[in-house]
C-alpha positions as CSV (number, residue, x, y, z in Angstrom):
1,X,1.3,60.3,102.4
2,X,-0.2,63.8,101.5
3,X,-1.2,66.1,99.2
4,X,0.9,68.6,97.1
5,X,0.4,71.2,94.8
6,X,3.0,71.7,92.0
7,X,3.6,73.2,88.7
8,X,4.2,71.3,85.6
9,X,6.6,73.0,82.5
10,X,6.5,72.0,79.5
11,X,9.1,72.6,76.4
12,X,6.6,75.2,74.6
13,X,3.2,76.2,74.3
14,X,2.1,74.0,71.2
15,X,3.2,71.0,73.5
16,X,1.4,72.5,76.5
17,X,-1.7,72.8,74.6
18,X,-1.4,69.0,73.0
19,X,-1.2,67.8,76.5
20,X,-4.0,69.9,77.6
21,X,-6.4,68.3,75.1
22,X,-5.5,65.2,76.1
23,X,-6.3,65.4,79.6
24,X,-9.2,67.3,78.6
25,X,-10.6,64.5,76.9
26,X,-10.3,61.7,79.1
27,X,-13.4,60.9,79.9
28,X,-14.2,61.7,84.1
29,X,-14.8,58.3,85.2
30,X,-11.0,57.3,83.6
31,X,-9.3,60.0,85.1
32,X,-6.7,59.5,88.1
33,X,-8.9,59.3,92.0
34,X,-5.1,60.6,93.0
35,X,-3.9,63.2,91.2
36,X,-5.7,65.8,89.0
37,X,-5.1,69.0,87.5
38,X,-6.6,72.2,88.8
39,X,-5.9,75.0,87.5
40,X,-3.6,77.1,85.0
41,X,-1.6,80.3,85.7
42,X,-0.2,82.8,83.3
43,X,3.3,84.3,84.4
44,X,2.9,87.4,85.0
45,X,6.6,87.9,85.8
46,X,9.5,85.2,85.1
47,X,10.1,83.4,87.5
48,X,12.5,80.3,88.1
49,X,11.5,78.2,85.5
50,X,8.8,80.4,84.0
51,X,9.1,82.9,81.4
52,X,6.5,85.6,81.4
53,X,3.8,84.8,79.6
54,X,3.5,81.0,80.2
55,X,1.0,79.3,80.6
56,X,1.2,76.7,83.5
57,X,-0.9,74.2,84.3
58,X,-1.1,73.1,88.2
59,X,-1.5,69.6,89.5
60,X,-2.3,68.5,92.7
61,X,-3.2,65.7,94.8
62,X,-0.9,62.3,96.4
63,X,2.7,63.7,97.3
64,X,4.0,60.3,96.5
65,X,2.3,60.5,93.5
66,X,3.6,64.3,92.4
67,X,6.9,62.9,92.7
68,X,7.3,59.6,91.1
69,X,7.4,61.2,87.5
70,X,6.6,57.9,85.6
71,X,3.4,57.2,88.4
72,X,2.4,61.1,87.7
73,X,2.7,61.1,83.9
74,X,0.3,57.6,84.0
75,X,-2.2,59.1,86.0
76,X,-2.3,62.4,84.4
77,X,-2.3,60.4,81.1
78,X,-0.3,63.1,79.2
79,X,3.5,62.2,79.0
80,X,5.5,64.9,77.8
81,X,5.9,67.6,80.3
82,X,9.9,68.6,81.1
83,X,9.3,69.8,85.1
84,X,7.5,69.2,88.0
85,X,7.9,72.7,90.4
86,X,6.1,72.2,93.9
87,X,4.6,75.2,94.9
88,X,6.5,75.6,98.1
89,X,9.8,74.8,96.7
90,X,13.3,76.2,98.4
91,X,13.2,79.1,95.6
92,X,9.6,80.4,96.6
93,X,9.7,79.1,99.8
94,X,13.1,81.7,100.6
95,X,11.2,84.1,98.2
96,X,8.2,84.7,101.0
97,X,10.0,84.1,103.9
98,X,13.3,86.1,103.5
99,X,12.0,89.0,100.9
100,X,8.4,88.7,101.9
101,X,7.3,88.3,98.6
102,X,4.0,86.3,97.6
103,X,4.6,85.0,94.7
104,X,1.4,83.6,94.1
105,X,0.3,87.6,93.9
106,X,3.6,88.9,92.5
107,X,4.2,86.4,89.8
108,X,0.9,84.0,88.8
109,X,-2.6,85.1,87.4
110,X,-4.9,81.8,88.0
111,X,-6.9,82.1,84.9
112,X,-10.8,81.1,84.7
113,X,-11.7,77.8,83.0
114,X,-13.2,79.9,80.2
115,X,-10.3,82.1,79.3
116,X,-7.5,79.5,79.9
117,X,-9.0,77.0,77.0
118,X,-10.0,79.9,74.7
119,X,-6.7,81.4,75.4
120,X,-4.8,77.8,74.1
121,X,-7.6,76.3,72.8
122,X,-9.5,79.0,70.6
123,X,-13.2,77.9,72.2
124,X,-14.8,78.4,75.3
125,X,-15.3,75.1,77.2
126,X,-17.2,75.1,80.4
């Protein structure tokens, strides 16, 4: 089927960080073989949807997966994002190829582990 990257939005930062501990505390061995997330971004500039500022965590694995929102939101085990945003979408795809701009430079900062959960989560987890 394939794999996919994608963004997820969620309605505001106090849900964003609710979610977060959630998946966070899934134990490993419970967690989806399919789908996982890998990382979080701060917006550096907006950015269809994305305010700067945000905080954006970024899931990937199974395309078929990524875009069967009910599937996704079971494996993820979190429930209440508002978006899914694929990281090659028409808007960014046209962005690099038409203006040449790399919006993974020009408009996300992937944070470190460490400074994305003290950041939302006031501790340090590792």
């Amino acid at each position: 089927m394939g794999h996919q990257a994608s963004f997820i939005k969620f309605r505001n930062k106090k849900t964003l960080v609710e979610q977060l501990k959630k998946y966070e505390a899934q134990p490993q061995e419970k967690r989806s073989e399919y789908v996982e997330i890998v990382a979080v971004c701060r917006v550096k500039k907006a950015i269809w949807p994305f305010a700067k500022g945000e905080f954006v965590p970024v899931v990937a694995g199974e395309r078929g997966i990524i875009y069967n929102i009910p599937e996704l939101k079971e494996e993820l085990g979190i429930t209440k994002f508002q978006q899914v945003i694929a990281v090659d979408c028409a808007e960014y795809y046209f962005m690099q190829v038409d203006q040449g701009i790399d919006i993974f430079e020009e408009y996300f900062e992937e944070l470190p582990r460490e400074v994305w959960t003290e950041l939302l989560f006031g501790e340090v987890k590792s």
